[in-house]
N, C-alpha and C positions, 0 to 999 in steps of 0.2 A: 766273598759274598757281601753285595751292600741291600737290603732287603729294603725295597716302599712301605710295608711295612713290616708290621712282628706282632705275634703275640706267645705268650709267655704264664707257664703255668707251672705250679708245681704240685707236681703227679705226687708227692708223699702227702699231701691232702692239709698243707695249709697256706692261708693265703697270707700268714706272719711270715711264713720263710721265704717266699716270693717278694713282699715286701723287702726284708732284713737284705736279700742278695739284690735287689733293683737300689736300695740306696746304696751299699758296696761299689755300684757301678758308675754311680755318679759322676767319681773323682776318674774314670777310666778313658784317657783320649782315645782309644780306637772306640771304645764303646760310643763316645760323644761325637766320632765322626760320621755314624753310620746315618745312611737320608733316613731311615725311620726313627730315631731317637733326635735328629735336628730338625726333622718336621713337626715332631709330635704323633707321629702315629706307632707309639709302642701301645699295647692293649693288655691285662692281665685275665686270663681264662681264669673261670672257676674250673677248681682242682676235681669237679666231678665229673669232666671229661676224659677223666681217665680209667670212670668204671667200666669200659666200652660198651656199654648197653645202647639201647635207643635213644635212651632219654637222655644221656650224657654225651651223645651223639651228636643229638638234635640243639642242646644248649649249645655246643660248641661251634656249630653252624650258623647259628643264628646270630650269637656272638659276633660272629667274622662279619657276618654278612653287615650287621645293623653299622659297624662299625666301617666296615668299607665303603655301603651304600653314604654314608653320610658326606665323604668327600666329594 
């Protein structure tokens, strides 16, 4: 899989460990190869899209979107 984009979130509910694991990957050539990571379109979710309610639903949607519509 080479994804246009990505986004990336960590579901145990912090956004230090999303963090600590996205610079981990840095150094990683397959990670550096992929077209969203060379174009710049990796995005990081708030982790409160994982209370599946509406509300963390609707962040998570809108997230995508704003961020997709922008290209």
């Amino acid at each position: 899989m080479n994804p246009d984009y990505m986004f990336v979130a960590d579901i145990g509910g912090s956004s230090k460990n999303v963090d600590k694991y996205l610079k981990n990957m840095e150094s990683d050539s397959v990670w550096n190869s992929l077209d969203a990571i060379r174009n710049g379109r990796m995005y990081a979710l708030d982790s409160s899209i994982a209370a599946g309610g509406p509300l963390g639903i609707e962040l998570g949607v809108k997230t995508i979107m704003e961020n997709i519509l922008v290209q």
